[in-house]
C-alpha atoms as one frame of an Amber mdcrd trajectory, in Angstrom:
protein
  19.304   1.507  -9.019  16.287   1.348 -11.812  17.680   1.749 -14.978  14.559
   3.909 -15.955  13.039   6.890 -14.744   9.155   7.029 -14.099   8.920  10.625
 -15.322  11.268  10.791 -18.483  10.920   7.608 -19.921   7.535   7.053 -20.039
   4.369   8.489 -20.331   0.795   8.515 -17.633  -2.343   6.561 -19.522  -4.670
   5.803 -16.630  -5.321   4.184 -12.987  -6.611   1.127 -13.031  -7.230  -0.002
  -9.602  -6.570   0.176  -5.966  -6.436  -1.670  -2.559  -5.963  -0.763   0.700
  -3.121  -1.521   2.470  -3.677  -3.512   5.556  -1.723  -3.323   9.284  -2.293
  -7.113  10.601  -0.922  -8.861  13.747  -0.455 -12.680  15.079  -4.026 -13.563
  16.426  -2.553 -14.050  19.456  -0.769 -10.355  19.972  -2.127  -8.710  22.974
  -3.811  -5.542  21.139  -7.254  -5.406  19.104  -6.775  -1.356  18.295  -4.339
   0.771  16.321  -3.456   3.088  19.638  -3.377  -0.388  21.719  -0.557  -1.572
  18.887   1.155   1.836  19.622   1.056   1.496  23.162   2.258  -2.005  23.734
   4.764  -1.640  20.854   6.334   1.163  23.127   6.204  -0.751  26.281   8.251
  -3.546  24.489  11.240  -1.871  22.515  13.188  -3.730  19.898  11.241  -6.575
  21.289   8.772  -7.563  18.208   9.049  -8.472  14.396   7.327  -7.239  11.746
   7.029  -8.928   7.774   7.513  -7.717   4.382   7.648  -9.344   1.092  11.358
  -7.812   0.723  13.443  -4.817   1.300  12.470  -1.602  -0.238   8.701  -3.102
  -0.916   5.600  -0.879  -0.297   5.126  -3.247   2.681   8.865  -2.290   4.245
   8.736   1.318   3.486   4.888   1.770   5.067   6.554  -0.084   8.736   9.014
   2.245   8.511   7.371   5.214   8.140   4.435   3.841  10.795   7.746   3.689
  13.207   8.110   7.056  12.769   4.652   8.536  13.034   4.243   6.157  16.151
   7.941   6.421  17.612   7.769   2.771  18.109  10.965   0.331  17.624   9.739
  -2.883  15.827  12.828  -4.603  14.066  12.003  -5.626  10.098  11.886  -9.612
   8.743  12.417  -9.298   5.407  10.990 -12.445   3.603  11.218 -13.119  -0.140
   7.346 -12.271  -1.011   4.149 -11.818   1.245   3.260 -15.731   1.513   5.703
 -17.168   3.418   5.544 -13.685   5.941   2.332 -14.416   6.036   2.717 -17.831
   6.938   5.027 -16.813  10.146   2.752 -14.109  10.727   0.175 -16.787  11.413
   2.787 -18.852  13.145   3.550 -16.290  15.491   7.562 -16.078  14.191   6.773
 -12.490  13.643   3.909 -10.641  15.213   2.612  -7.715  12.711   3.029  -6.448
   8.991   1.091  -4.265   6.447   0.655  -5.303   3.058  -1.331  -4.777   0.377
  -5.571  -6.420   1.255  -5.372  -9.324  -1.435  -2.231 -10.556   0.401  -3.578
 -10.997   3.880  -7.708 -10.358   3.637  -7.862 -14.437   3.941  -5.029 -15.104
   6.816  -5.774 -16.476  10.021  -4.904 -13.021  11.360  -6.110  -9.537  12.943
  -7.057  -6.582  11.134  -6.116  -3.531  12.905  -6.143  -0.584  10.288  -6.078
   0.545   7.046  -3.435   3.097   6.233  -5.630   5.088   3.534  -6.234   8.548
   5.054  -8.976   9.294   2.972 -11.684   6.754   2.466 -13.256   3.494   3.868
 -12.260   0.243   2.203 -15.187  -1.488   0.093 -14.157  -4.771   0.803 -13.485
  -4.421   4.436 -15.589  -1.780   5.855 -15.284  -2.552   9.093 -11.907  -2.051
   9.603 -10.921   1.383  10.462  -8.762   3.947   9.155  -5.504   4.457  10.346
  -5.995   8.111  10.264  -9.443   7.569  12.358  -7.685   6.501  15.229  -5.424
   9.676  14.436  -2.555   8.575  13.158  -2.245  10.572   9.653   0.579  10.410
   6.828   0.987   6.985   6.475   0.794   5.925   2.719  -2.461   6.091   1.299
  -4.267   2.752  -1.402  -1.780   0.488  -3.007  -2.406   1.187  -6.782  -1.976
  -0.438 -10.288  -1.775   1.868 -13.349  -1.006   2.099 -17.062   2.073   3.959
 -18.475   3.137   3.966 -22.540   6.336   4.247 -23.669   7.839   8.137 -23.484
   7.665   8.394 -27.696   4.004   7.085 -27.550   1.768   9.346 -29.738  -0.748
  11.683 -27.917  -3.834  10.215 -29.741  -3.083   6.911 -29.001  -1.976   7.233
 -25.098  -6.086   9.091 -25.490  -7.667   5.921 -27.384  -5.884   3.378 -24.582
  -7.044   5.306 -21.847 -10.424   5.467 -23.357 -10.662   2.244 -24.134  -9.030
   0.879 -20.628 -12.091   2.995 -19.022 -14.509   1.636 -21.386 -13.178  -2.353
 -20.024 -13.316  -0.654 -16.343 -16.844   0.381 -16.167 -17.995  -3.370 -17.694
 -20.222  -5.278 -15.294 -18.242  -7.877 -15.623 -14.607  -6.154 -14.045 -17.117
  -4.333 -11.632 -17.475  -7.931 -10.491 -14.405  -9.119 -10.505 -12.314  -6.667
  -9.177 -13.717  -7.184  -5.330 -12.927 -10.725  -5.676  -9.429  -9.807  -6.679
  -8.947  -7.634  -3.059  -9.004  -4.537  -5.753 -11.103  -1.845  -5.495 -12.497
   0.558  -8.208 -11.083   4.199  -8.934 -12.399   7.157 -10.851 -11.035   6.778
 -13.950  -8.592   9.350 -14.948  -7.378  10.997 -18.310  -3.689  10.564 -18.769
  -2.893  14.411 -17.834  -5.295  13.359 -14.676  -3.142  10.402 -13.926   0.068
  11.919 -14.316  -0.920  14.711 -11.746  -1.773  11.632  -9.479   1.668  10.217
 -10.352   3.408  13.260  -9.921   1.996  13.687  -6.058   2.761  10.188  -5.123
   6.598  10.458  -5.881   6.404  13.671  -4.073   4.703  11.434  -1.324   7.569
   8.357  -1.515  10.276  11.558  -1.943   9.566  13.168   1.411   8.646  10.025
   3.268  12.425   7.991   2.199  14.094  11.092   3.326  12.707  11.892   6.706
  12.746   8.111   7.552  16.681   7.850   6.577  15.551   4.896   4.577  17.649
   6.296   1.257  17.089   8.465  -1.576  18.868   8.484  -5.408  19.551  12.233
  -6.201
């Protein structure tokens, strides 16, 4: 258990970037489509492996709740961090895993979907959408953002998040970012971000408890 709580103990400044999360399989798996991954996953229960960088990662949690959206039985590998999945990804040890696009955007491997339900990636356009190939609810962009300490003063959370949107908009992070795997956001005040923050628990809240995963009360 944490010992800190998102929501008491500190306060929202601003988002600072995204990137989508990424469903990849071995280049040799016998399906180039999302509903082709469905399909053969059902046809071969309890049969295939997939990665993650460790239990209770972003990675684990979005297999499990693809399982349930897809009612498909894939048993989890957990590895200690997405390189050396990766590697057996590309080895063929396991056969699929989503992670976040800087991990596995340069892997010898196959890009099936994106989970984000909402937008296209900018680095990978050509990938599709999970949700295009009508599969909706899995989690949406991995994110990175900025939180102060709860006893932070209001003016100064304001001058940060100014400031952090000031660095954002340079030419120079514009730039970088993509070669990072991270994508741009619209930048948000704090109250902004903290809305943001508040639906994504909800998100992680109702997606832990209907996959039986667990959840702290």
């Amino acid at each position: 258990m944490l010992p800190y709580d998102v929501g008491r103990d500190f306060r929202p400044v601003t988002l600072l970037a995204a990137t989508g999360m990424l469903m990849v399989v071995n280049a040799q798996f016998p399906a180039t489509t999302l509903p082709e991954v469905i399909t053969h996953l059902k046809a071969h229960p309890g049969e295939y492996s997939y990665g993650s960088p460790g239990t209770g990662s972003t990675s684990h949690l979005s297999m499990e709740i693809f399982k349930q959206l897809a009612g498909v039985d894939v048993v989890h590998a957990p590895y200690k961090g997405s390189a050396p999945a990766l590697t057996d990804l590309i080895g063929g040890s396991i056969k699929l895993m989503i992670d976040a696009m800087p991990q596995v955007k340069a892997g010898r491997v196959r890009a099936i979907a994106i989970t984000s339900n909402d937008e296209p990636s900018t680095i990978m356009p050509e990938v599709p959408l999970a949700s295009a190939a009508g599969l909706k609810g899995l989690p949406g962009r991995a994110w990175y953002g900025m939180l102060a300490p709860k006893a932070t003063p209001t003016d100064i959370i304001d001058k940060i998040a100014a400031d952090v949107e000031s660095v954002l908009r340079s030419p120079e992070i514009a730039a970088k970012l993509p070669q990072l795997g991270l994508e741009p956001v619209k930048p948000m005040t704090p109250a902004e971000f903290g809305r943001f923050l508040d639906k994504e628990m909800a998100y992680w809240v109702d997606a832990t408890r209907r996959t039986g995963m667990y959840q702290v009360e």
